[in-house]
Each structure stands twice: as C-alpha cells, then as structure tokens.
C-alpha positions in Angstrom: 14.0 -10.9 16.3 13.5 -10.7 12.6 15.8 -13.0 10.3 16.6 -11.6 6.8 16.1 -14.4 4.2 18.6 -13.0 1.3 19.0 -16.4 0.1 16.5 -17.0 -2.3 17.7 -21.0 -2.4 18.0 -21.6 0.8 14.5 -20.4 1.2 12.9 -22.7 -1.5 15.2 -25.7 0.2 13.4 -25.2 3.3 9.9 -24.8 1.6 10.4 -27.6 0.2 10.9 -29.8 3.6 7.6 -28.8 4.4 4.9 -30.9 2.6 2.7 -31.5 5.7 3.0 -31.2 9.7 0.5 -33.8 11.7 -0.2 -32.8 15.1 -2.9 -31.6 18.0 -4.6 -28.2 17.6 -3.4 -26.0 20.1 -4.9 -22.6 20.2 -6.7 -20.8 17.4 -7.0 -17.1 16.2 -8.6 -15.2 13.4 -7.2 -17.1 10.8 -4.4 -19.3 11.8 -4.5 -22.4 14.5 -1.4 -23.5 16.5 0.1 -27.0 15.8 1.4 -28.7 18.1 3.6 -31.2 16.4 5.6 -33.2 19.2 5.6 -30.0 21.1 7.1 -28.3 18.9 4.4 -25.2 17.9 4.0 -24.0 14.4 1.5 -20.9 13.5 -0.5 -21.9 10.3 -2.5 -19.0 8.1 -5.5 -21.2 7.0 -9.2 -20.9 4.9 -11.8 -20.0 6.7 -13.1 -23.5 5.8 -10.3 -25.3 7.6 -10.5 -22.7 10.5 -14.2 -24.3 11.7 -13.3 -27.9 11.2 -10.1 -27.5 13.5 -11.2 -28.4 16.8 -8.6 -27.4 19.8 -7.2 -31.0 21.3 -7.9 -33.2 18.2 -5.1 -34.2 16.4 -5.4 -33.0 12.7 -3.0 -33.4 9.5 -2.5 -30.3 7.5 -0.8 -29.8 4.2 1.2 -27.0 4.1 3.0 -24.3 1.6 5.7 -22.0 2.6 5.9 -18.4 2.0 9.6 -16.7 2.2 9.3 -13.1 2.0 12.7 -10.8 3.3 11.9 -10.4 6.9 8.7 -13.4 7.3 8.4 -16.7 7.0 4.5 -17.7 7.1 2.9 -21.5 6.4 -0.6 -22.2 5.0 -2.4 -25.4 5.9 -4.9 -27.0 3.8 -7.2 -30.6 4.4 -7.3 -31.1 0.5 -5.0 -31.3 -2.0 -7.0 -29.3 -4.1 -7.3 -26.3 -2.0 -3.5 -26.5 -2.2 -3.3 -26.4 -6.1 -6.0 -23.7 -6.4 -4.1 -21.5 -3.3 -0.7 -22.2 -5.1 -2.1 -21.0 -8.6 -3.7 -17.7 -7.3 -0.4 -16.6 -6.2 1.0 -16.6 -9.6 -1.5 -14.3 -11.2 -0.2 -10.5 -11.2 -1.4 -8.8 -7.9 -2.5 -11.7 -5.9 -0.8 -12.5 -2.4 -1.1 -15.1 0.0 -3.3 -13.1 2.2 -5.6 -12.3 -0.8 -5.9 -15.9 -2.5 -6.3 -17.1 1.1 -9.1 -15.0 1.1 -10.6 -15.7 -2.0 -10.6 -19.6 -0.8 -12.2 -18.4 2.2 -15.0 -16.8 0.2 -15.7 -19.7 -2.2 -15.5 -23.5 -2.2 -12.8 -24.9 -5.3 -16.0 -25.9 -6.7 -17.4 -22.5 -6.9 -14.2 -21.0 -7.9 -13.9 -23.0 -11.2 -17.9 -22.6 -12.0 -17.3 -18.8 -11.6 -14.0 -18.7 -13.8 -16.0 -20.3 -16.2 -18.6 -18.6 -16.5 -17.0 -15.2 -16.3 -18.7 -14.2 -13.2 -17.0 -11.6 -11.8 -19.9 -10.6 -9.4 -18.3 -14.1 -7.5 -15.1 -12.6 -7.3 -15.9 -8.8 -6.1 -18.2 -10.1 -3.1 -14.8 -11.1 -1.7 -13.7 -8.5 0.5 -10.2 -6.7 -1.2 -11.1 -8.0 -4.9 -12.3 -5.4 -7.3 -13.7 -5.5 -10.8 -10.8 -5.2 -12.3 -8.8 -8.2 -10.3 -12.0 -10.1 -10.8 -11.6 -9.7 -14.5 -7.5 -10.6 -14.2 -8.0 -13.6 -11.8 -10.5 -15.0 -14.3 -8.5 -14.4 -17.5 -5.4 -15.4 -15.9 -6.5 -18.5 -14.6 -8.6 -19.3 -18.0 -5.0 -19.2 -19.3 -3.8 -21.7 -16.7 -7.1 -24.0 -17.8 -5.8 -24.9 -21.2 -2.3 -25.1 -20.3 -2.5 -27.4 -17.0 -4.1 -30.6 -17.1 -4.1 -31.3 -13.6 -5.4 -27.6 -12.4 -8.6 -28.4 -15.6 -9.2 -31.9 -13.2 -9.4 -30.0 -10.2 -11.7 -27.4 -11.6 -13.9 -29.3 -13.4 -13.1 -27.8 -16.7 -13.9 -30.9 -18.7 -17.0 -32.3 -18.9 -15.4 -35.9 -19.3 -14.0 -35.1 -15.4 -17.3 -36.2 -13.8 -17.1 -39.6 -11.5 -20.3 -40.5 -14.1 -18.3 -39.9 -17.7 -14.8 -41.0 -16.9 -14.1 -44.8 -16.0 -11.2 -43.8 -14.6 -12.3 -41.3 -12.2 -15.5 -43.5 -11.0 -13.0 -46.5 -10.3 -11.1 -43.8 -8.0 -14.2 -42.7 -6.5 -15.3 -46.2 -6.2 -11.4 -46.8 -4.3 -12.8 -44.7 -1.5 -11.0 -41.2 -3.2 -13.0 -38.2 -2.9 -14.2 -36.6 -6.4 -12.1 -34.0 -6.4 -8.7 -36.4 -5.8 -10.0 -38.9 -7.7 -9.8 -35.9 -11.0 -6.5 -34.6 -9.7 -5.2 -38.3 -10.3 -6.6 -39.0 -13.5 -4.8 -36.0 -14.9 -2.0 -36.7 -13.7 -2.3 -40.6 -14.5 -3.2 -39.1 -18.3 -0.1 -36.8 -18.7 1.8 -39.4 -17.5 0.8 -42.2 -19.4 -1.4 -40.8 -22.1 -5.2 -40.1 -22.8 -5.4 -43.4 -24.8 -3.8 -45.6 -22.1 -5.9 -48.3 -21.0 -8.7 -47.5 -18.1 -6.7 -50.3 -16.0 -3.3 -48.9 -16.6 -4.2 -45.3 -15.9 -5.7 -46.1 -12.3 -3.0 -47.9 -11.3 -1.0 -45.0 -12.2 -3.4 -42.4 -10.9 -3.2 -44.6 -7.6 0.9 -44.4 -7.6 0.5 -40.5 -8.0 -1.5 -40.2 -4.8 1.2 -42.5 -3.2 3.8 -39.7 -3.8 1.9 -37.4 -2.3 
C-alpha cells in the first residue's frame, strides 16, 4: 500500500524526529542495509562507503535524513556528520536528487569532493556514473556559492587554509579532544558563528564542544 503524503508539514514534523536510529545490521542489499532497531526494521539508502563498513550482526549507529516525496518515504544513513552536510547540500543544487548526490558521495570521499569544487575539476565529477559536463560544471558553481555563504559547509570542506588541525588552535585542541579532523572543523565554525572569529581560543572550544553535544 502506498500512503500519499499531501501534507507538506506533517512530513518535515516527522523528518525531523528522525536524527539517528542505533541498532544491529540485519540484511544488506545494493545500496541500503536493514536496521534492526529493537526489532523494529527500517530500510536505509546509504554511500557505498558506509555500505562495506556495515557488517550483518554488529550493532551500528547511523545518522539519518528523511526524504518525503508524494507516494515514498526513504531514509539515508550516514557514520559522519559531514557526509550528512555534504548529502544535504547536494540536494539543494538545481537537478540533484537523493539518488544522485548519494551517488556522487559514493564516488568520492568529502575530502575529495571539496578539493575537486575547488579546483574546478569537473573530470572528478563526470567519472560518477549519471553526472555530465554540464551538472559537473552546476554542482561546482553551485556549491562554490554555498562556500562563501556557509561557514560551517567552508569547515567541512576545507575551504580555508586556517581549517587545518596544524594552523587553527582551536581545531588542533578538538583534534587533540579525541574529535576527528573533519568534526573538529565542523565545530570550530560553528563555535566561530556563534561566538565570533575574535573570541578567545578557550572560549570557542568550549563552545565548539557544546555544539557537538547538541548533536
């Protein structure tokens, strides 16, 4: 049976319940996994990365975003918040769907994504199967635009060189917390825009560190 979702609020309500599901790893497919969370099974569409590292019987924490289309309602897992951001800002560039930035994050590491929008390589972009020249050159400019207007998505890209663990106090007393490089910039971006860029190193990783708490 196929439910309708004409409710456009509803729909983000229930998206929004949804920021992770923990649980063992049931079955897996081309492309999604089974949860089993309490035994309650939910289908995730994940990255190809993700895919591999999901082992069937281990227990495994996912984050997760919810797509509401008319007649489907279809979740993404993630391991990092990062591969979160990136999915969630490839689906607001003209043209790009959830099955197509899923694949794009299946075809490159965030790392690799941001070196290529930087550099303007659309070579990157059209070896991923379903992306030609042309959306190469959109998902670049696009997301160029999103560079210089979102501090947190310039972090997790590695826009800046001040957002290496070697240049930026803040991020190498993250890193030195036990965070990961990329959470570690995702925090100090959103420690600066909260606080501001000439906030004290101390102050700023104490807010960095309530950011993550929230997550």
């Amino acid at each position: 049976m196929r439910v309708k979702w004409n409710n456009p609020r509803a729909a983000n309500t229930i998206c929004a319940m949804f920021a992770f599901l923990r649980g063992t790893v049931a079955r897996k497919a081309t492309g999604t996994i089974e949860l089993d969370v309490n035994g309650v099974g939910y289908l995730l569409h994940v990255p190809d990365s993700v895919h591999r590292r999901a082992a069937i019987g281990i227990e495994t924490t996912l984050l997760t975003y919810c797509h509401i289309r008319e007649d489907a309602f279809q979740i993404f897992g993630f391991l990092r918040e990062e591969e979160k951001a990136l999915f969630t800002s490839l689906l607001s560039i003209s043209g790009v769907g959830p099955k197509v930035a899923l694949t794009v994050l299946s075809g490159m590491s965030v790392q690799d994504f941001g070196r290529a929008v930087l550099e303007n390589d659309v070579t990157a972009f059209t070896r991923i199967s379903g992306i030609g020249k042309k959306g190469a050159q959109r998902i670049i400019l696009e997301m160029k635009t999103k560079l210089g207007q979102d501090a947190e998505l310039s972090a997790i890209l590695g826009e800046k060189e001040e957002a290496s663990a070697d240049s930026d106090d803040v991020i190498a007393a993250l890193c030195a917390l036990g965070c990961t490089l990329g959470e570690a910039k995702r925090a100090a971006a959103a420690a600066r825009k909260s606080v501001g860029d000439t906030a004290p190193v101390e102050e700023l990783v104490k807010a960095a560190l309530r950011s993550m708490a929230k997550v």
